[in-house]
KOLMIDO-539395 format. One record per residue (C-alpha): residue number from 0; residue in one letter; chain; y, x negated, z. Coordinates in steps of 0.5 Angstrom, whole numbers, plus 500, padded with zeros to 3 digits. Example, Ala and Ser with C-alpha at 12.3 -4.5 7.8 and 13.67 -1.06 7.14 Angstrom:
- i | aa | ch | y | x | z
- 0 | a | A | 491 | 475 | 516
- 1 | s | A | 498 | 473 | 514
# end
This chain:
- i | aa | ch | y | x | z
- 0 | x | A | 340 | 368 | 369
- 1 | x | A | 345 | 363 | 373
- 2 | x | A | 351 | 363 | 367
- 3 | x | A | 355 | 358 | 366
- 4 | x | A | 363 | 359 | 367
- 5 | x | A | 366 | 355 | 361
- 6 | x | A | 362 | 355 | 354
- 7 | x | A | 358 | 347 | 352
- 8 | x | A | 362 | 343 | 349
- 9 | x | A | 359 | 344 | 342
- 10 | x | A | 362 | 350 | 342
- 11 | x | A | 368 | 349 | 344
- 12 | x | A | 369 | 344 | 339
- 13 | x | A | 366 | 348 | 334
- 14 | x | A | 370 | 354 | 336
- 15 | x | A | 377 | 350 | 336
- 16 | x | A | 376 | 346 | 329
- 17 | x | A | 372 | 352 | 325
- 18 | x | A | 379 | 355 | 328
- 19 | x | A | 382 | 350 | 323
- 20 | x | A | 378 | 349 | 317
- 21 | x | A | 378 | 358 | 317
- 22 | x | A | 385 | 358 | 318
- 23 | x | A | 387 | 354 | 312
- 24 | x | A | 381 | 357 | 309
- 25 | x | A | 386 | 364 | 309
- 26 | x | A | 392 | 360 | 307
- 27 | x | A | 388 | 356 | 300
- 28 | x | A | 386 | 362 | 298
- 29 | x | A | 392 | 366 | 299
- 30 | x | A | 396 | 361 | 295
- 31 | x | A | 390 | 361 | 290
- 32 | x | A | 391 | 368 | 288
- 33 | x | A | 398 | 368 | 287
- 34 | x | A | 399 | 360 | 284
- 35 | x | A | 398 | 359 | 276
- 36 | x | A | 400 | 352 | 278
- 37 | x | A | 397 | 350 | 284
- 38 | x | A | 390 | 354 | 283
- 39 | x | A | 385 | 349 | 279
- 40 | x | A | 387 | 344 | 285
- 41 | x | A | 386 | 349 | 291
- 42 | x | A | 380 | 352 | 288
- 43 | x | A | 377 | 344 | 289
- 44 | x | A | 379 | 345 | 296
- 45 | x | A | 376 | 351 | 298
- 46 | x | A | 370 | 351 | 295
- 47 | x | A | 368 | 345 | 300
- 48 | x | A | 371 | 347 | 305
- 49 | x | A | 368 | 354 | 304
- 50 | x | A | 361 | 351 | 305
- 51 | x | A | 363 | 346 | 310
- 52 | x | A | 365 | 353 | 314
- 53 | x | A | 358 | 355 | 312
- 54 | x | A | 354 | 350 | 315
- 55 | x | A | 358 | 349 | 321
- 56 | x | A | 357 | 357 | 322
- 57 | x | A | 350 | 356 | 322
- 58 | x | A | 351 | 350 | 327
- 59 | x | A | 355 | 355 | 332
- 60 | x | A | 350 | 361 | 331
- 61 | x | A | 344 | 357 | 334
- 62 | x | A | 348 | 353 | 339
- 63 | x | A | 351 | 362 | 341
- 64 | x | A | 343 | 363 | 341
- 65 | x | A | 340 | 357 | 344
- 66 | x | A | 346 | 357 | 350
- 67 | x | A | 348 | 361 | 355
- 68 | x | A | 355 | 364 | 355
- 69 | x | A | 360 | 366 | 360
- 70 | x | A | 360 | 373 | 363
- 71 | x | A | 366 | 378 | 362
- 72 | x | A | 370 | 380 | 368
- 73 | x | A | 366 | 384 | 372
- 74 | x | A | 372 | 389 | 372
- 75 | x | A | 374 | 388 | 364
- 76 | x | A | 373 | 396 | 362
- 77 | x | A | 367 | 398 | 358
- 78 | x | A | 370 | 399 | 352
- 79 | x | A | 374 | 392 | 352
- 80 | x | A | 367 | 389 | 353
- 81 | x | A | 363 | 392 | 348
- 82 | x | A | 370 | 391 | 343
- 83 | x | A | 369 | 383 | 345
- 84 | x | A | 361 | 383 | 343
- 85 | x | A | 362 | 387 | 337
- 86 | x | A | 369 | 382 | 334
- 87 | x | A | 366 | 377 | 336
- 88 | x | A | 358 | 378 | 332
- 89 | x | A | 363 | 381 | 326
- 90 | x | A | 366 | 374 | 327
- 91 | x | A | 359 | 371 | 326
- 92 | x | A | 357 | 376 | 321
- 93 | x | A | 364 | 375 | 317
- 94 | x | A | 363 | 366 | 317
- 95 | x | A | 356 | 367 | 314
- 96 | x | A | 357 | 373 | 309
- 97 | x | A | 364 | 370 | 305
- 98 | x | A | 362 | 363 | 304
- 99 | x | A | 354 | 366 | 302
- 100 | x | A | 358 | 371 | 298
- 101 | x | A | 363 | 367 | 294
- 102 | x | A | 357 | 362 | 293
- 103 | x | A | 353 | 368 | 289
- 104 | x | A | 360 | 370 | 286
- 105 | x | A | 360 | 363 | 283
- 106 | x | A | 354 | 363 | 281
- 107 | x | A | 353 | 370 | 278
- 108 | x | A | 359 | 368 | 274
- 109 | x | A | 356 | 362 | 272
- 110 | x | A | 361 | 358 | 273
- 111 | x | A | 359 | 350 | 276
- 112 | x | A | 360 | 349 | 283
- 113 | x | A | 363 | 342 | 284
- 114 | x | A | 364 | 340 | 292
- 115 | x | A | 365 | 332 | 291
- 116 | x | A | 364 | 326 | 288
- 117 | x | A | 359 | 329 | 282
- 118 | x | A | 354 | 334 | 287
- 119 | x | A | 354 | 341 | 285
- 120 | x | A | 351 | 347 | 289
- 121 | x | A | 345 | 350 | 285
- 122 | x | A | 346 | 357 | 283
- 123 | x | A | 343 | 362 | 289
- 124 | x | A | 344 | 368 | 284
- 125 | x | A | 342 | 370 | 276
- 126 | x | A | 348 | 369 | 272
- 127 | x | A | 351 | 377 | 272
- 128 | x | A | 356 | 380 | 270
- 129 | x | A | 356 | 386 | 274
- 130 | x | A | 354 | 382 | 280
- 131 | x | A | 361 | 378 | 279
- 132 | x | A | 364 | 383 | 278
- 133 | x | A | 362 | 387 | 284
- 134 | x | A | 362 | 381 | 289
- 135 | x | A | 369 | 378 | 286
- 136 | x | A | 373 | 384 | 290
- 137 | x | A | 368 | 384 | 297
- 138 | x | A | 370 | 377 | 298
- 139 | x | A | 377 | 379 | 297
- 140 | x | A | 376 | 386 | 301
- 141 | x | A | 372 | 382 | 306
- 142 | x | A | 378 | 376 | 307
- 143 | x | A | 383 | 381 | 309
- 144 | x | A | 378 | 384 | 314
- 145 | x | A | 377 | 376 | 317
- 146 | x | A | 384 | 376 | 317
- 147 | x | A | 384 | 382 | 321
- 148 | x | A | 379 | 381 | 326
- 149 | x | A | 382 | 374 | 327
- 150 | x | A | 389 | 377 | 329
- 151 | x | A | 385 | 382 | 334
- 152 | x | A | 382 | 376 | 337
- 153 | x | A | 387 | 372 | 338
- 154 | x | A | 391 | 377 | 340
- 155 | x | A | 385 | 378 | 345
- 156 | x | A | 385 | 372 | 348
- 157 | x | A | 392 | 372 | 349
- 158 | x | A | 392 | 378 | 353
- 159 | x | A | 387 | 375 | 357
- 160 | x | A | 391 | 369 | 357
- 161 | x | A | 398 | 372 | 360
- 162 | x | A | 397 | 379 | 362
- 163 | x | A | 390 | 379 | 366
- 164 | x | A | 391 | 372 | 367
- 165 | x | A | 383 | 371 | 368
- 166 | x | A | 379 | 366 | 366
- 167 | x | A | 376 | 368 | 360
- 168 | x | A | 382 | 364 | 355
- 169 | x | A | 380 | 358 | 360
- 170 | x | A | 373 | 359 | 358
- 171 | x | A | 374 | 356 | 351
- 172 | x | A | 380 | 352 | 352
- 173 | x | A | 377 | 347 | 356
- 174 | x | A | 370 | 345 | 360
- 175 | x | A | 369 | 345 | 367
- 176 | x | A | 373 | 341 | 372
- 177 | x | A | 371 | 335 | 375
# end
């Protein structure tokens, strides 16, 4: 299979934005476990931006499937490639399973799931006190593991990007040049 040596531009844009929208995803949800006054109005954030991560996930999975993806460095050590592969599914995994958990959370609650202007998300799971209760603290657990891996990917990418100094920064940072 000839790869290409940069990812498509659909990818990138994916990456860089869900980038964002994670991010601020981590913050609304840190500020909304420890304000009392500002909860009601970060939970209106977060549960819309939850779905958006969701569906631009499915987005970026099928994009991952359907496209070839740049090639390691060919002298990048095996363990270094395999941990590159496996953080990278776990990212995959961790953007489909916390929206889908806390969307079950919510509706194992039963607790009504507004995004905007009046359009609710249906329940995907029966009301259940013991299902809320066991998905409640897996999304918490689960948000520390995202930010975890989070902060080895990037410190990945930055020691691509200034101690190898190869190309593997530059495969998602921009295209192809002209």
């Amino acid at each position: 299979m000839n790869r290409p040596r940069h990812f498509n531009l659909l990818a990138r844009v994916l990456h860089w934005a869900m980038a964002l929208a994670i991010l601020a995803m981590l913050f609304v949800g840190a500020g909304m476990v420890v304000s009392l006054q500002y909860r009601a109005q970060l939970l209106d954030l977060h549960r819309p931006l939850g779905i958006a991560i969701l569906l631009l996930a499915v987005v970026r999975l099928v994009n991952r499937l359907t496209r070839p993806t740049p090639a390691l460095p060919a002298d990048l050590p095996a363990i270094q490639k395999f941990a590159a592969h496996a953080s990278h599914w776990l990212l995959y995994g961790l953007m489909l399973a916390m929206p889908l958990i806390g969307w079950a959370m919510l509706s194992a609650g039963g607790y009504p799931i507004p995004l905007f202007g009046g359009v609710h998300l249906p329940a995907i799971v029966p009301h259940s006190p013991e299902v809320y209760g066991m998905l409640r603290p897996l999304h918490g657990v689960l948000a520390y593991v995202l930010f975890a891996t989070i902060l080895g990917h990037l410190g990945a990418a930055l020691f691509h990007a200034w101690v190898r100094r190869d190309e593997v920064f530059g495969q998602m940072a921009r295209g192809e040049q002209e």
